[in-house]
MARKOL-525961 format. One line per field, with one value per residue (C-alpha): residue number from 1; residue in one letter; x, y, z. Coordinates in steps of 0.5 Angstrom, whole numbers, plus 500, padded with zeros to 3 digits. Example, Ala and Ser with C-alpha at 12.3 -4.5 7.8 and 13.67 -1.06 7.14 Angstrom:
<tikes>
i	c(1, 2)
aa	c(A, S)
x	c(525, 527)
y	c(491, 498)
z	c(516, 514)
</tikes>
This chain:
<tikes>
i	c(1, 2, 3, 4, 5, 6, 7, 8, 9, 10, 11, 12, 13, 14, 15, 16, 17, 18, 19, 20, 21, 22, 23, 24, 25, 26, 27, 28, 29, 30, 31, 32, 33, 34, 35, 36, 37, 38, 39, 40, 41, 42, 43, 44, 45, 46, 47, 48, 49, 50, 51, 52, 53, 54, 55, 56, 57, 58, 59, 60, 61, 62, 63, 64, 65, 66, 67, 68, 69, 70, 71, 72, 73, 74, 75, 76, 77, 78, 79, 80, 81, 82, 83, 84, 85, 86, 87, 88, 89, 90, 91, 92, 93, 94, 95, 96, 97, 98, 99, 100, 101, 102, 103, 104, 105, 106, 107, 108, 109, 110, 111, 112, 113, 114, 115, 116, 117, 118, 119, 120, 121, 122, 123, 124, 125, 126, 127, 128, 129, 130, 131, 132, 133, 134, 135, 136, 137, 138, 139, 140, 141, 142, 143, 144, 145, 146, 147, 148, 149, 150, 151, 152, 153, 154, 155, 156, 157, 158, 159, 160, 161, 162, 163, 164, 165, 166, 167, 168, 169, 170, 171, 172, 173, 174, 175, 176, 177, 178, 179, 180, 181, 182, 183, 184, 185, 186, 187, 188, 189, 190, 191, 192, 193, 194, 195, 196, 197, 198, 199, 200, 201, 202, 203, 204, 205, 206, 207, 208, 209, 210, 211, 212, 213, 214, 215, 216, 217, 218, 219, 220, 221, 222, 223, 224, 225, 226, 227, 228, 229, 230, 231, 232, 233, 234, 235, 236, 237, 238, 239, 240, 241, 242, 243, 244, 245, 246, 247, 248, 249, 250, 251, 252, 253, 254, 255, 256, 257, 258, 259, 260, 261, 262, 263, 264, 265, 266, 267, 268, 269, 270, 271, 272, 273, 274, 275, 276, 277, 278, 279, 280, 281, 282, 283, 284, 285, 286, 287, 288, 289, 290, 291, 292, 293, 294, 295, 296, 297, 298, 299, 300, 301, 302, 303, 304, 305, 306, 307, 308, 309, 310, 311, 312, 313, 314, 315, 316, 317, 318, 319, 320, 321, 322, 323, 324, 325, 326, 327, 328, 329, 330, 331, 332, 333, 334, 335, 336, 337, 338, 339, 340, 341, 342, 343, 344, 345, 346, 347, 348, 349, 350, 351, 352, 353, 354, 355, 356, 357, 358, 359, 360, 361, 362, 363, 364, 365, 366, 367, 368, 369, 370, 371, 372, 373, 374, 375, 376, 377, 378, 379, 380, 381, 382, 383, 384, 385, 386, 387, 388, 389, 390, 391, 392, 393, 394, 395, 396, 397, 398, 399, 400, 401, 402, 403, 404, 405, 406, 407, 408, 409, 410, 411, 412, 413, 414, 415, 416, 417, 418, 419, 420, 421, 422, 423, 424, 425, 426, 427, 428, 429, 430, 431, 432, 433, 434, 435, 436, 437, 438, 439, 440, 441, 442, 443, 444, 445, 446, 447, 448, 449, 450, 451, 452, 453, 454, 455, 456, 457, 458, 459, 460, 461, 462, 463, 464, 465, 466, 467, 468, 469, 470, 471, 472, 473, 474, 475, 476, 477, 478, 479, 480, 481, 482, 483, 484, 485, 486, 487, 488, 489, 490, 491, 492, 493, 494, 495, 496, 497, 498, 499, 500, 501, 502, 503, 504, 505, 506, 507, 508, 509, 510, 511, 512, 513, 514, 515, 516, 517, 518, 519, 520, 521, 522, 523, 524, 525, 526, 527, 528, 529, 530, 531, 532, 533, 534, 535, 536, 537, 538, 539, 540, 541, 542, 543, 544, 545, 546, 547, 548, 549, 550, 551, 552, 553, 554, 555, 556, 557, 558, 559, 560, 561, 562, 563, 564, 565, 566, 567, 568, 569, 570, 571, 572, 573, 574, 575, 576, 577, 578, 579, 580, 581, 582, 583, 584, 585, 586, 587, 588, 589, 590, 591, 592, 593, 594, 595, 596, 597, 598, 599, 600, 601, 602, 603, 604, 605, 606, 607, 608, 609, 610, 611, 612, 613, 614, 615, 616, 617, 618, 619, 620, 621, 622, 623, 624, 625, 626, 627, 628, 629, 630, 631, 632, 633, 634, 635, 636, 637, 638, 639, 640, 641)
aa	c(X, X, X, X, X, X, X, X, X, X, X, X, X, X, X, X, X, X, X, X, X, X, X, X, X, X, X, X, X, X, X, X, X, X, X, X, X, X, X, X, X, X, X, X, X, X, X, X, X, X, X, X, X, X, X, X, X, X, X, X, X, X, X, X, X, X, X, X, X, X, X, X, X, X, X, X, X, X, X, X, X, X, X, X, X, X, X, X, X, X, X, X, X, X, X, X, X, X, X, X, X, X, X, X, X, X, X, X, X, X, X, X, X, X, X, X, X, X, X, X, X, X, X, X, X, X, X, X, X, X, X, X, X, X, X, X, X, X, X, X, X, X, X, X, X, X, X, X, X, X, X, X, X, X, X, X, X, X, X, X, X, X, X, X, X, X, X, X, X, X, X, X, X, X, X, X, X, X, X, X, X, X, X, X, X, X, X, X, X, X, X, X, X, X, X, X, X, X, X, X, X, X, X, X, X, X, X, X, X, X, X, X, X, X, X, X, X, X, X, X, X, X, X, X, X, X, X, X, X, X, X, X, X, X, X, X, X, X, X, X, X, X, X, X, X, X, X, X, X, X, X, X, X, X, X, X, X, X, X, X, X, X, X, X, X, X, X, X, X, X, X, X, X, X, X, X, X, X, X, X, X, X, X, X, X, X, X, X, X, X, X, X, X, X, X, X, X, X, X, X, X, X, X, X, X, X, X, X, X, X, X, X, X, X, X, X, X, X, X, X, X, X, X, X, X, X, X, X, X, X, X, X, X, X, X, X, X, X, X, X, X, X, X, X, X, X, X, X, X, X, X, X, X, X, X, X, X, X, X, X, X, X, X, X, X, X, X, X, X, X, X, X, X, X, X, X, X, X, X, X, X, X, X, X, X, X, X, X, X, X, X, X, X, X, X, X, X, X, X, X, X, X, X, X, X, X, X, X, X, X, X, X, X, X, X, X, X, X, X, X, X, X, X, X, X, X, X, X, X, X, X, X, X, X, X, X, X, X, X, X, X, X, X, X, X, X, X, X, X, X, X, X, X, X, X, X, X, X, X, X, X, X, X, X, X, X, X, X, X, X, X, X, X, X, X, X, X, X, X, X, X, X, X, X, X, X, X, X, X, X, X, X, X, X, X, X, X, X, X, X, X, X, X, X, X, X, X, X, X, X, X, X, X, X, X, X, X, X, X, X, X, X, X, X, X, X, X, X, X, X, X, X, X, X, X, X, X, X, X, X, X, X, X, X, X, X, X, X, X, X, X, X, X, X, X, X, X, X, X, X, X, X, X, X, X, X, X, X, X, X, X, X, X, X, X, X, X, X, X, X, X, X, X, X, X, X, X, X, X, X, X, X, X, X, X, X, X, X, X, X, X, X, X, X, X, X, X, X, X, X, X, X, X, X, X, X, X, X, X, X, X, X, X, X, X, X, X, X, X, X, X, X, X, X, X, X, X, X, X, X, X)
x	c(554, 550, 550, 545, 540, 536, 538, 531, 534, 541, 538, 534, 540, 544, 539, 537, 539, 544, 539, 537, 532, 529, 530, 527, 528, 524, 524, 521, 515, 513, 517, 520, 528, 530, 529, 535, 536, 541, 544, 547, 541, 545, 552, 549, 544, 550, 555, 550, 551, 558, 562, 561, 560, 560, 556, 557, 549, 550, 551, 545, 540, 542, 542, 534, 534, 529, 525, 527, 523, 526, 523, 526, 525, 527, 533, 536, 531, 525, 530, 530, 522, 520, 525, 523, 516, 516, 520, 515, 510, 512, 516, 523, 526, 533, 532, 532, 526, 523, 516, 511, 503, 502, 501, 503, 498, 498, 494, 488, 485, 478, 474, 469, 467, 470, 475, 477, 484, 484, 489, 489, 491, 489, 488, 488, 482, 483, 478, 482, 489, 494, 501, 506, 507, 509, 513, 509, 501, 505, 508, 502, 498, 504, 503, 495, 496, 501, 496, 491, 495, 498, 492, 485, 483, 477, 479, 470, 467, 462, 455, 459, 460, 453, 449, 454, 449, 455, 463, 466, 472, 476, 475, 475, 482, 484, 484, 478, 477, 469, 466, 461, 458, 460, 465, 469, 467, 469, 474, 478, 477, 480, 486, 488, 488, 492, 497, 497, 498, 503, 507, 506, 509, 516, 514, 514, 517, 513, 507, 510, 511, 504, 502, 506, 504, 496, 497, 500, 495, 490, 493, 493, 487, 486, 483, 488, 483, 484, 493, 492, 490, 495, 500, 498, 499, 504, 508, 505, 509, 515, 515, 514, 520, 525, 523, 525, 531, 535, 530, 529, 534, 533, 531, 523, 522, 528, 529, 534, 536, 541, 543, 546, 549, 551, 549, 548, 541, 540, 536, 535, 533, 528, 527, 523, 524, 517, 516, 522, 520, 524, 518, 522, 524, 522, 526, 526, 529, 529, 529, 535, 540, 545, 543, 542, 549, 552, 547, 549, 557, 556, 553, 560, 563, 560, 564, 571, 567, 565, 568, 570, 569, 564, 566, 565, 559, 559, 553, 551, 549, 545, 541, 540, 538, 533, 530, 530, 527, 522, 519, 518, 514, 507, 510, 511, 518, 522, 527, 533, 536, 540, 545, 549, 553, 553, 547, 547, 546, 542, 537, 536, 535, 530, 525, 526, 523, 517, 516, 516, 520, 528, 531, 539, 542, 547, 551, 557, 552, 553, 551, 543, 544, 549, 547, 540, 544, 548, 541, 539, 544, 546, 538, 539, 545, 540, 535, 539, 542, 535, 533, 539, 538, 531, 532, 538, 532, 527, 532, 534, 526, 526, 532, 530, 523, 526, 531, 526, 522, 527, 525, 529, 526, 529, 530, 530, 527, 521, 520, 512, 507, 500, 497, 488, 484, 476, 472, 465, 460, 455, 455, 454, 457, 463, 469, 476, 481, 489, 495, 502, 508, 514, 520, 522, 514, 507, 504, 498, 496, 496, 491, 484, 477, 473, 465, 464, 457, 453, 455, 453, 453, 460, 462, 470, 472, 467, 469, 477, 475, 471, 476, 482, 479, 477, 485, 489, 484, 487, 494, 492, 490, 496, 500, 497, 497, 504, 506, 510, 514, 514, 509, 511, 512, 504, 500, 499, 503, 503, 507, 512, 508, 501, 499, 492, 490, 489, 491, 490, 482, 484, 491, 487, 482, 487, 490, 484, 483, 490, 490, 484, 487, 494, 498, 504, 502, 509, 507, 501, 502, 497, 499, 496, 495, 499, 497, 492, 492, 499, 502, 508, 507, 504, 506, 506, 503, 504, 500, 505, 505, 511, 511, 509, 514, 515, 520, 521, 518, 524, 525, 525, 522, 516, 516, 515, 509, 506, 506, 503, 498, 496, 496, 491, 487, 487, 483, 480, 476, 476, 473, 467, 465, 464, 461, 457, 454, 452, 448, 444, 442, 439, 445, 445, 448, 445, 450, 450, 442, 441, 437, 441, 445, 450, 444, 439, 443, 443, 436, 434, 440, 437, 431, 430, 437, 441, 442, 439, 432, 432, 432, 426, 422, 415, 415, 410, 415, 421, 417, 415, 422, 424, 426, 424, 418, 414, 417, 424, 421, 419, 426, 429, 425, 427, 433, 434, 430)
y	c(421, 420, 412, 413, 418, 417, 418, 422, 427, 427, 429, 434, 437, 438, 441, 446, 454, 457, 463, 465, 462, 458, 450, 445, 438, 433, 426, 419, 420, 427, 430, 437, 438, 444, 450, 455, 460, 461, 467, 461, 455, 449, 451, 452, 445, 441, 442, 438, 432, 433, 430, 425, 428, 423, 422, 429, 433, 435, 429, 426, 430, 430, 422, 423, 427, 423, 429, 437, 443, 449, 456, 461, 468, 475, 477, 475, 479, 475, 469, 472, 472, 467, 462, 466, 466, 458, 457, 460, 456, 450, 449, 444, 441, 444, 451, 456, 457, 462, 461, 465, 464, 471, 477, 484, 488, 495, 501, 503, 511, 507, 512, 516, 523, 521, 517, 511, 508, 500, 494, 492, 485, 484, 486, 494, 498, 505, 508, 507, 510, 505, 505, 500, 495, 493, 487, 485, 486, 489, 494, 496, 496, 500, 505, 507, 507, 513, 516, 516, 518, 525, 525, 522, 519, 514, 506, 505, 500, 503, 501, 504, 509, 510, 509, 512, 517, 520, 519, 512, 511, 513, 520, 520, 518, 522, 518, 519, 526, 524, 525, 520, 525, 531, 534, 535, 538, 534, 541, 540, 532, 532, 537, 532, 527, 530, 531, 524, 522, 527, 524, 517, 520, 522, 530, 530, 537, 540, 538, 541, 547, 548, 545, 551, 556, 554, 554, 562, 564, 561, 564, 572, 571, 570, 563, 560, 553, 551, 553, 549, 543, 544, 545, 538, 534, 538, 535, 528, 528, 532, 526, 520, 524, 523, 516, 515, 519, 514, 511, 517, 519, 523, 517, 516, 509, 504, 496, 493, 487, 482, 475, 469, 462, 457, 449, 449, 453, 460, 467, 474, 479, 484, 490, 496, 503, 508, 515, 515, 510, 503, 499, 492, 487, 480, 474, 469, 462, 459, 452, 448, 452, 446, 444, 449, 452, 445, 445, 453, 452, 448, 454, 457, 452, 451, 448, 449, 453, 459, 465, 467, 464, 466, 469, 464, 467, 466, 463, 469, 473, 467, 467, 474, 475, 468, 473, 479, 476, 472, 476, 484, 482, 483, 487, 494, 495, 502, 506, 504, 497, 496, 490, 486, 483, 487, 484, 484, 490, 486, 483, 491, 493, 487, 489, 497, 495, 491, 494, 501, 504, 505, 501, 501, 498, 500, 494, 499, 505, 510, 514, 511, 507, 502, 502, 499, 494, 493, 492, 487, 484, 482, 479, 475, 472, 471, 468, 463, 460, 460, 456, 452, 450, 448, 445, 440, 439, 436, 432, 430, 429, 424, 420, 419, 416, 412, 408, 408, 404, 400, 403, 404, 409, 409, 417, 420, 427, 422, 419, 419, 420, 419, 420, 419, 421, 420, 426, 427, 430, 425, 421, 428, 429, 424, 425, 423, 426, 424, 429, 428, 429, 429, 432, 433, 438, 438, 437, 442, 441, 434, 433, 430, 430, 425, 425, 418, 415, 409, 408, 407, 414, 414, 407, 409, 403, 402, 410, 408, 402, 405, 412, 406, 402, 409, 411, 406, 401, 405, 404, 397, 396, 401, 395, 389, 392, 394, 387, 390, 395, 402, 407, 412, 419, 421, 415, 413, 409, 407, 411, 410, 410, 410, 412, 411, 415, 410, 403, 395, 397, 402, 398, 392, 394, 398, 391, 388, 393, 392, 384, 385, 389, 385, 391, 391, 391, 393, 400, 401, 404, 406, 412, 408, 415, 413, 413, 419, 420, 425, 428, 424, 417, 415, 408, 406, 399, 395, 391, 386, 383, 387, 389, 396, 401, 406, 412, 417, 424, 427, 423, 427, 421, 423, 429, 428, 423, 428, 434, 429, 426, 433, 436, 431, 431, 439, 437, 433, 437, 443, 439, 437, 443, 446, 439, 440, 447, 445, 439, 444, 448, 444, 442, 449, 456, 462, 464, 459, 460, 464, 471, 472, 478, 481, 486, 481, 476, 480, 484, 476, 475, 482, 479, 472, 472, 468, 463, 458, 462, 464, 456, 456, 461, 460, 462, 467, 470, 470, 474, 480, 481, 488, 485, 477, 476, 470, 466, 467, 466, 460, 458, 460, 455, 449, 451, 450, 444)
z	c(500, 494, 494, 499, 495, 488, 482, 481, 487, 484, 477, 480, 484, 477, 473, 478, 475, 478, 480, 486, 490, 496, 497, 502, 504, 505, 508, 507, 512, 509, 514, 512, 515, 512, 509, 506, 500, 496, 491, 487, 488, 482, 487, 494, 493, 490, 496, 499, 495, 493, 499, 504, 511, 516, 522, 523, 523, 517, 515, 519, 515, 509, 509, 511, 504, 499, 496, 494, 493, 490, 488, 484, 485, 483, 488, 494, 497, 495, 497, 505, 505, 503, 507, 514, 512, 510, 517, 522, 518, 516, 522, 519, 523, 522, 523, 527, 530, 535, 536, 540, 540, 544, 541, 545, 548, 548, 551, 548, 547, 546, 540, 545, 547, 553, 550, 556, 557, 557, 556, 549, 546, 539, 531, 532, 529, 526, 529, 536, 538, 539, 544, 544, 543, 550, 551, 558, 560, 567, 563, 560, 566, 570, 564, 566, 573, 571, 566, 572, 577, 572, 567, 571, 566, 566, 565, 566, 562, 556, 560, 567, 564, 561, 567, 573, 578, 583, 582, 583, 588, 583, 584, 591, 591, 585, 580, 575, 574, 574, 567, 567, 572, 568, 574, 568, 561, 554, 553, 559, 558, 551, 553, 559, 553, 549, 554, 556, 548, 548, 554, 551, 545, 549, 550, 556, 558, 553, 556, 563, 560, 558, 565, 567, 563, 564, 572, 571, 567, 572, 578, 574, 574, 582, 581, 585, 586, 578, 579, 585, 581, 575, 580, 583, 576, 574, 582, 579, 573, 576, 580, 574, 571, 576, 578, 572, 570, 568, 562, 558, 553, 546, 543, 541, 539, 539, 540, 544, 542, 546, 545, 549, 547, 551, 552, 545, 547, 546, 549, 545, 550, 547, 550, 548, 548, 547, 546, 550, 556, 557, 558, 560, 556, 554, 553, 546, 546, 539, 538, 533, 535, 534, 528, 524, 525, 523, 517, 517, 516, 510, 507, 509, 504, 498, 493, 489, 484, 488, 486, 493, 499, 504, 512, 517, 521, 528, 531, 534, 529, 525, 531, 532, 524, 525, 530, 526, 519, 524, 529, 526, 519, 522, 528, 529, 527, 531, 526, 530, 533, 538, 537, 540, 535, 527, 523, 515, 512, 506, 512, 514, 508, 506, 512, 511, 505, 506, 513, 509, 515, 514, 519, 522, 526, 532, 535, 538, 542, 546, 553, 554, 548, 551, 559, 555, 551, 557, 561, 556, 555, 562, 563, 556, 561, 567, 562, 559, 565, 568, 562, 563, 569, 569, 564, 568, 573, 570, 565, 572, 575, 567, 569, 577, 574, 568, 573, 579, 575, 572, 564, 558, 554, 546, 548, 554, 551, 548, 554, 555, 560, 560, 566, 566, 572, 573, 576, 578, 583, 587, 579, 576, 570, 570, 566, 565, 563, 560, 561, 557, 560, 555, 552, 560, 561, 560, 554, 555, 547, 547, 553, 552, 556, 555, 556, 561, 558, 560, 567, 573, 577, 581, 578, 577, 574, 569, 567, 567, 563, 559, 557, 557, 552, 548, 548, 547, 541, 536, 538, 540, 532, 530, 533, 530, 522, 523, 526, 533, 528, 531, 529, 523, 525, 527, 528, 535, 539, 546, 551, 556, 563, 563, 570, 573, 579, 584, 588, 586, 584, 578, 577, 575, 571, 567, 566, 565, 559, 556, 556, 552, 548, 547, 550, 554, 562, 565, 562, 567, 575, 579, 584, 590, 596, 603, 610, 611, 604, 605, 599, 599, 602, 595, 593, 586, 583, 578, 574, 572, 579, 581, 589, 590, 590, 595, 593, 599, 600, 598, 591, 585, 581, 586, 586, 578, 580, 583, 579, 573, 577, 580, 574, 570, 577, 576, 568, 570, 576, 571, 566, 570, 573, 566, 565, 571, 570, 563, 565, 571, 566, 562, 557, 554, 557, 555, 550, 545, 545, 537, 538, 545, 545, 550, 552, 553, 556, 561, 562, 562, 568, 571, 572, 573, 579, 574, 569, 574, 575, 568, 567, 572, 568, 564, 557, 559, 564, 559, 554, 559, 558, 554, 548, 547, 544, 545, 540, 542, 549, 547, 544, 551, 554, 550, 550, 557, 559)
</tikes>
């Protein structure tokens, strides 16, 4: 293995200390493969280097290697951290990776006399109460609607609120105990919000109990109304209670964690239990599992030179551990995991340390604990074949196009779609839009809109050419440099099919450009729609002269076709209709206007009818308003012309 790899690298690899510390692996393009930590780094790097490994994945990987970085730190402790924290961020391409862009919502107790309940998603503010976090929006939601229908607590806006002559529905279907109309004084209103934090909390028979004692101590004193009351809420939360017998334990905060390998895919399933309540779960599925237990079982072996050889760690437990070290820093983290599978007690004493918690873990529970386990573990399984087999249709869908169209892509997974649509209304506000479909689904970050200027209003085949030109000149450029070789990792490239929403006219004028441009014109087809525009009738054009193609109403390559051709038609009308209201008031909104706040973005709507009669308005009219002065005034008018 070492003919291939530089003296330079192969010198660095020697003089590296034996402490512990973090690697990376980089290679020619830049491109980082791997991150790992090591107790011995001089041991742990060598063992990559030291043998041949074949055409195996480690051997795959460790071929691309031309540059290492390394980072020396104080314990295996710090070793962790860093590499976890290096994975999420840099993403490597050989690592476990768990990756979410969605932070979990909680419910929020807004600071207030009357403090208002609300579904919170966001940074958290001292001066709020926080509970959660949920693992789902639905679990929040279902949560107020309990508070209400026990607590009555208000779920109003502020300015509601502030501006509330009689009770609203909520009070007539006893949801709302009316505060905004004083039907309920702040001392009742703030005990009604204690029994709600303290039921959130998990006391939820201590709050009975005082529910009790309070209905007692009105009825001694003969007022039979307010019992009458307390009795009702106390029936309210008997009934949550038990519909929810089986969710509640001792235990107060705990997290259940299960996972599931197979297919060379994965799933762990969180779930949540808070202040006693199990709200659901919610399912995680890391990417590089194959890769990274191949690259893993190296480490298990390092060399003759270790002084005891490492237990071979089931690929469970390393995507298990993945997640913990990933998910919990920067998340709430509860003091008890439930696990599948035992988990290394040095992880757990890591997190505790960092997350200020102490944290352990139970992977044999008992009673509650294991009939959550169980429920966890049961969906990790229902998750992952789910994910399996959606995965096995549209890797089908993919297969069905490539041989509809007699293509042969380098790599089925890279096979690239790009599709563009033109959408206007009446000539106003044109626009194009081009949707990727790769990796067997859409691309929703790689899409782009485009501004059609400079055309005749309504002409669709100057736009197509125009936004063709736009897209493809650079690839086209990219080409010639490089003399027809293939692109490096982040240039652009031509995609595998260009699809064009329309017939022969749009199909010849996507020709005329890539002759233009010298680009491939077997890659272009246009989506021709059938006999009375019925979905699955369309017919597909080619522009190289092929005949058309009519693949069936029940072909998957059609329905593939369909489902990109209607999602770029679906961008593209959005994007207009954005495009569209901007132009209507004078290619400004309100908003964006700098001195119009919330407040008198609305006394200015309050007035004048709406974005478009403010538009309409003269400065001198603009300028009665409370709070626009005539200067500001004469800003908006500008604005909006």
């Amino acid at each position: 293995m070492s003919d291939v790899h530089s003296e330079q690298l192969l010198s660095e690899v020697a003089a590296l200390p034996a402490l512990p510390g973090v690697y990376r692996y980089f290679d020619a393009d830049g491109l980082l493969l791997y991150v790992g930590k090591a107790l011995n780094l001089k041991r742990r790097v060598s063992s990559y280097f030291q043998k041949n490994h074949g055409g195996t994945r480690i051997g795959h990987m460790v071929s691309k290697i031309v540059r290492m970085e390394t980072t020396v730190v104080r314990s295996e402790a710090e070793a962790l951290l860093l590499e976890n924290n290096l994975i999420k961020t840099l993403n490597p391409k050989y690592n476990i990776l768990f990756r979410d862009d969605k932070s979990y919502p909680y419910l929020k107790l807004a600071s207030h006399d009357f403090p208002r309940m609300a579904y919170y998603r966001g940074a958290v503010e001292k001066k709020h109460r926080y509970f959660g976090p949920y693992p789902s929006a639905w679990a929040v939601k279902e949560t107020i609607q309990l508070l209400q229908k026990v607590f009555r607590l208000r779920t109003c806006e502020d300015t509601v609120f502030n501006n509330r002559t009689r009770p609203c529905l909520l009070y007539q279907i006893k949801r709302c105990s009316g505060p905004c109309v004083d039907l309920i004084s702040p001392e009742g209103y703030a005990r009604d919000v204690a029994d709600a934090e303290r039921f959130l909390r998990g006391e939820a028979q201590g709050v009975l109990s005082e529910l009790e004692a309070r209905m007692m101590a009105h009825a001694e004193r003969l007022e039979f109304e307010q019992a009458a009351e307390i009795r009702n809420q106390m029936t309210a939360l008997s009934r949550v209670l038990h519909q929810q017998s089986m969710d509640t334990a001792s235990d107060q905060d705990v997290d259940i964690l299960a996972v599931k390998v197979q297919g060379g895919r994965a799933c762990v399933n969180l779930a949540m239990v808070r202040g006693g309540r199990h709200l659901g779960d919610r399912p995680y599925f890391p990417v590089h599992v194959e890769d990274a237990v191949a690259l893993s079982e190296l480490d298990e072996h390092p060399s003759d030179t270790a002084q005891e050889a490492p237990v071979a760690v089931p690929v469970e437990v390393r995507v298990l551990e993945a997640f913990i070290a990933q998910h919990y820093p920067g998340v709430p983290v509860p003091a008890i995991l439930v696990t599948s599978v035992a988990v290394d007690k040095r992880l757990l004493s890591v997190l505790s340390e960092q997350c200020g918690v102490k944290i352990t873990a139970v992977h044999n529970p008992r009673e509650q604990r294991r009939i959550w386990l169980e429920m966890a573990q049961k969906n990790a399984d229902l998750q992952l074949a789910r994910l399996l087999s959606e995965e096995g249709s549209q890797q089908a869908r993919t297969r069905a196009l490539i041989e509809a169209l007699d293509l042969s892509p380098d790599d089925l997974d890279q096979f690239r779609v790009e599709c563009f649509d033109i959408s206007h209304t009446a000539g106003e506000a044109t626009q194009a839009s081009c949707v990727v479909f790769q990796q067997h689904k859409m691309q929703n970050s790689e899409y782009r809109r485009f501004n059609i200027e400079g055309i005749t209003g309504g002409d669709d085949y100057a736009a197509m050419r125009q936004v063709l030109t736009r897209r493809y000149s650079k690839v086209a450029e990219a080409l010639r440099e490089s003399g027809g070789a293939a692109p490096a990792p982040g240039q652009a490239r031509l995609p595998d099919l260009v699809l064009v929403d329309g017939g022969k006219g749009q199909v010849s004028m996507a020709r005329e450009v890539f002759e233009t441009l010298g680009l491939d014109l077997s890659v272009i087809v246009g989506v021709e729609k059938g006999e009375g525009r019925k979905v699955g009738l369309e017919e597909l054009v080619f522009a190289d002269g092929r005949d058309k193609v009519y693949l069936g109403k029940d072909s998957a390559a059609l329905m593939l076709v369909a489902q990109i051709r209607d999602e770029a038609h679906r961008f593209a009308i959005t994007g207009m209709r954005a495009q569209r209201a901007k132009v209507r008031v004078g290619g400004s909104r309100l908003e964006d206007i700098p001195g119009v706040g919330p407040k008198k973005r609305a006394r200015l709507l309050q007035r004048f009818g709406g974005v478009r009669g403010v538009a309409a308005a003269s400065v001198v009219d603009l300028s009665t308003v409370e709070g626009i002065s005539p200067d500001l005034a004469e800003e908006i008018y500008r604005a909006l012309r």
